[in-house]
N, C-alpha and C positions, 0 to 999 in steps of 0.2 A: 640616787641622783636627783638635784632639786630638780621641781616639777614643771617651771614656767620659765619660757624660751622669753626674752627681751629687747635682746638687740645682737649684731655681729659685725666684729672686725677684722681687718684685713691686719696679717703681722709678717714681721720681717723673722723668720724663724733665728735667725742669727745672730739678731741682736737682743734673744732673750736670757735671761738669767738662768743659769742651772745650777742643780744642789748637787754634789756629788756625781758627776756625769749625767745627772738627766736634767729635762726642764722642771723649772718650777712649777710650771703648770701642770704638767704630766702628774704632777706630786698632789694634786689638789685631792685624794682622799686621806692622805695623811696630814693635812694641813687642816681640813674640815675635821677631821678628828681628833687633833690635839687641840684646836681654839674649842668645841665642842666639853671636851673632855678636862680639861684642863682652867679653860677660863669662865663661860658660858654658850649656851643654845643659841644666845643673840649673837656672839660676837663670832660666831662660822657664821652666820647668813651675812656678814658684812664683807664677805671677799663672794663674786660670783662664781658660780661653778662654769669651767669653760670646753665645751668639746672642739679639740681640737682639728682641724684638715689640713694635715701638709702638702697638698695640692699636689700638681705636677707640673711637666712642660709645658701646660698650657694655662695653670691656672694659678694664681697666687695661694699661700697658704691663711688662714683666716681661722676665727675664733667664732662659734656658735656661745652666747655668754646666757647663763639658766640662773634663777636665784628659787629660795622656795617661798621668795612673798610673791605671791598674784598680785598683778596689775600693771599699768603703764606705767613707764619709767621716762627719766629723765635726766638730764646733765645738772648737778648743783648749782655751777651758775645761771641756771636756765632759771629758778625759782623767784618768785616775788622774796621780799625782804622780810617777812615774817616768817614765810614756809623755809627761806634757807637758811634762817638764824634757827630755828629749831633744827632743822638737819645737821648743821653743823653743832650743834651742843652735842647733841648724839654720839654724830662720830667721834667727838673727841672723849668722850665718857669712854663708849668702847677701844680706841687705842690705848687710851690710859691702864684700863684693864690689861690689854695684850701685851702693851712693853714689858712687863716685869720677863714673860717669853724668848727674849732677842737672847737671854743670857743663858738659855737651856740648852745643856752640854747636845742634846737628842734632835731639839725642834728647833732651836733659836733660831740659826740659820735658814732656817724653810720661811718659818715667821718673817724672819728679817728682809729675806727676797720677795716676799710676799709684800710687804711695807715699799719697796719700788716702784713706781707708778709711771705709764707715759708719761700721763702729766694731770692739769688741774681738770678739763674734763674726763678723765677715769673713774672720777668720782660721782656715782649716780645717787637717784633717789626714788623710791616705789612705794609709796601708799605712807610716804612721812619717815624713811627708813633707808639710811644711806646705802648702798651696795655701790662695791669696787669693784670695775675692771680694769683690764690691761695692766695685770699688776705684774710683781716677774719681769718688770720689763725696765728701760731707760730709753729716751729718745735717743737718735742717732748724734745730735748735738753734744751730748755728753758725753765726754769720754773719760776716760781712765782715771784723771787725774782726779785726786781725793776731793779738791774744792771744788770742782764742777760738779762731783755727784755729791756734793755734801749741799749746794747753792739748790740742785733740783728738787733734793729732798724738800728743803726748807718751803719751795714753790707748789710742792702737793702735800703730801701730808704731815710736811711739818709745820706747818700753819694750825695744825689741829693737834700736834706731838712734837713739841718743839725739844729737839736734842743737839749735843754739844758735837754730834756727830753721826753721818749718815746710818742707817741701822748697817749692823755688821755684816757679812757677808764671807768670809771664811775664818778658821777656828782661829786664826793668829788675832782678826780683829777682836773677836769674842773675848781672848784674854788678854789683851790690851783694854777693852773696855773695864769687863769686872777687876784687872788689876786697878785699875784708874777709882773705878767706884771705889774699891778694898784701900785706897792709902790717902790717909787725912791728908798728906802734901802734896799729894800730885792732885792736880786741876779735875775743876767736876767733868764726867762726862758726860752729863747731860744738863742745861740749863736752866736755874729756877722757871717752871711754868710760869706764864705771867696770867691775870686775870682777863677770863673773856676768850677770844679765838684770834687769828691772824698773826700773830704775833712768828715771826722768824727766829732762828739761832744763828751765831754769825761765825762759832769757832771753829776751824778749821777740820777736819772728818782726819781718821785715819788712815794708813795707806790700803789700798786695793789691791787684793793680788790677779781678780780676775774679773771684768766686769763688763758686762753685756750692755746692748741698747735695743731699742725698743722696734714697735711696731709704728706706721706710719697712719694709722687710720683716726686716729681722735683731730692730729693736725692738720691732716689734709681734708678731714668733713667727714670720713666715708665709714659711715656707718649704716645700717639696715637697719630699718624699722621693725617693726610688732607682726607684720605682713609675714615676714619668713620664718614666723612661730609656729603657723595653724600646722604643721603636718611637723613634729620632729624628728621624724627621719630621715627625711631629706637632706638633714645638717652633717648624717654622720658619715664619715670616710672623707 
């Protein structure tokens, strides 16, 4: 389990994504081990590892979120224009890497929900080095329909991994996509990257068979600082 506690969210359990009956998050050792194993070392420490607490009658459920870089973290927008133009080249290096991942018959899909993000602050930064939380997830705003989650994608990271369509999300998207890459005449599915970062996609996403939303803690403020790190036990259950 990475080693340093950073910050925690409050989540709406219901409105998270899940792979195969369970959470995506629940899934974070097979996720950290197929980016690990498969892409690189760096490109697992870009999703945070998260413990989760599904609360009870009294208390919300919420995310304890751990990365294995030591140090204070921070929200990307939060950064002067130097420190987050270099953050931002980063992440998008390493997405670039992981995309080729969305189309693997095993992981894509884990990847792929992994790649859904509340929103633009999920995206942190610790010692010059992007780290994702609140991923696995959709705001409550987005619903169902393919161009609203294709329009959110575009608002978190596809600004950094601009595609012709939200990452996939169950096996029929998956072979819709590679059929789409596989045939010179049907339409790209993802869009020439363009030069630099920010840059949106504007074509339309495929249909959804099943799609969650998200946690409410990035948009309403409510996050916890570095304070509820010193004892990590406290986070668990």
């Amino acid at each position: 389990m990475a080693a340093h506690f950073f910050t925690k969210t409050r989540i709406d359990l219901t409105r998270c994504l899940d792979v195969d009956g369970t959470l995506a998050l629940e899934r974070y050792p097979a996720l950290h081990q197929a980016l690990a194993g498969r892409v690189s070392p760096q490109a697992a420490t870009l999703f945070a590892e998260p413990l989760v607490s599904k609360g009870n009658a009294g208390a919300e459920p919420t995310v304890s979120w751990y990365s294995d870089i030591e140090g204070d973290g921070a929200p990307l927008s939060a950064l002067d224009d130097d420190a987050r133009k270099s953050a931002e080249a980063r992440l998008g290096d390493l997405l670039r890497e992981i995309k080729p991942l969305m189309d693997d018959p095993d992981d894509g899909r884990l990847i792929s929900a992994a790649l859904h993000l509340l929103g633009a602050d999920s995206i942190w930064v610790i010692k010059g080095q992007p780290v994702i939380l609140d991923w696995g997830m959709l705001p409550e705003n987005v619903s169902q329909d393919p161009a609203e989650r294709h329009t959110h994608f575009n608002a978190t990271l596809g600004r950094f991994l601009p595609l012709g369509a939200a990452p996939p999300l169950t096996i029929a998207e998956q072979s819709a996509r590679r059929a789409a890459a596989a045939s010179p005449a049907a339409p790209a599915t993802d869009v020439p990257e363009p030069a630099g970062t920010g840059a949106t996609a504007t074509q339309p996403a495929v249909p959804v068979a099943r799609a969650a939303g998200a946690a409410r803690n990035v948009a309403g403020g409510q996050t916890w600082g570095k304070q509820w790190g010193r004892h990590r036990g406290r986070h668990r259950g």
